[in-house]
C-alpha positions in Angstrom: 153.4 24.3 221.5 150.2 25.0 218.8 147.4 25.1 220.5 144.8 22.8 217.7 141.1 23.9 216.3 138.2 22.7 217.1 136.0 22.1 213.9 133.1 22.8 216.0 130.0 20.6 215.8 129.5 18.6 212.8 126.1 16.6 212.9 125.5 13.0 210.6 125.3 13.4 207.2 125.6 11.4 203.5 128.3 14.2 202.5 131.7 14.3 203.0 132.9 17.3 205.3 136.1 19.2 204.8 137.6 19.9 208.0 140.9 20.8 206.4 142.2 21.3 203.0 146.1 21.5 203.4 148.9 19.1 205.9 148.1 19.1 209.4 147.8 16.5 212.4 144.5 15.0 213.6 145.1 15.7 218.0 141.7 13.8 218.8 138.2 13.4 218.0 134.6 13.7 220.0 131.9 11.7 218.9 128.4 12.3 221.0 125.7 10.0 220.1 121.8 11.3 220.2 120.1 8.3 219.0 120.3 4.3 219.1 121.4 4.2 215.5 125.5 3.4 216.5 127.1 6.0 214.6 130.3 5.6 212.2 132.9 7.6 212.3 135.2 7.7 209.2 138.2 10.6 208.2 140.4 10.5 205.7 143.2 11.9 204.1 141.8 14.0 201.4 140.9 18.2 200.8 137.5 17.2 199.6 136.0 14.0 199.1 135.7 10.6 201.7 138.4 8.2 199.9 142.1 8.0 201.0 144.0 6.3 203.9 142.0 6.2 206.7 143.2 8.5 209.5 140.5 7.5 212.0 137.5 4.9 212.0 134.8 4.3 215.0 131.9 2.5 215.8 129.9 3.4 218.8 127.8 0.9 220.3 125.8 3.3 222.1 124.4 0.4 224.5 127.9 -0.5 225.1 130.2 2.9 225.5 127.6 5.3 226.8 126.2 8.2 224.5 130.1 10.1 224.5 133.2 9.1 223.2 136.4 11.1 222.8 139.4 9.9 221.3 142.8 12.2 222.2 145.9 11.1 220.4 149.4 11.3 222.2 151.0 11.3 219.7 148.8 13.2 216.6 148.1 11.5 213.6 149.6 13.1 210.5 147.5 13.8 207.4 149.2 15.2 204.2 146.5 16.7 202.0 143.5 17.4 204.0 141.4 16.1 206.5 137.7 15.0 205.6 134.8 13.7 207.9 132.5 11.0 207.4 129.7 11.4 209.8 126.8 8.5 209.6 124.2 7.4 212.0 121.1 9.8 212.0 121.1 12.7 209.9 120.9 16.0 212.2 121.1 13.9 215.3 124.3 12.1 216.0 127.2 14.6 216.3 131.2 14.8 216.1 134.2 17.4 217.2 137.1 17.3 215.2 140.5 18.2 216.8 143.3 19.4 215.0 146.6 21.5 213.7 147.3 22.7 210.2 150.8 23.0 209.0 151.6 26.5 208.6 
């Protein structure tokens, strides 16, 4: 079994974050809210910009789920030519661990 990478911490932005530009499998995500403005969550299958089948999508509702939110998939979702983030809620604040496997 492949161990999977951790993309490390990736904080809200307006630009698209490349996670991975080849095939690989999306194993789970982390999303860890820091302010009350409900993050969005967004990745797609693409090498560098945020358009493409949507992989994953999230909302939290801070008041709701708590400020933490992690997402492990079973069964890993399979992306084909990359794997970019969309990260909105407050820029520099809100944050979001990616978890996955390229195909080697």
């Amino acid at each position: 079994m492949k161990a999977c990478l951790s993309s490390g911490i990736n904080t809200a932005t307006n630009a698209a974050i490349v996670i991975a530009s080849t095939a690989g499998k999306l194993h789970g995500v982390q999303i860890v809210v820091k302010t009350t403005s409900d993050p969005i969550v967004i990745i797609y299958d693409n090498a560098t910009v945020r358009s493409g089948n949507v992989l994953y999508k999230r909302r939290i509702d801070s008041s709701v789920e708590g400020l933490t939110r992690i997402d492990l998939f079973p069964n890993p979702v399979v992306f084909s030519s990359g794997c970019v983030l969309s990260c909105t809620g407050t820029d520099g604040a809100d944050e979001s661990i990616i978890f996955y496997t390229t195909k080697v």
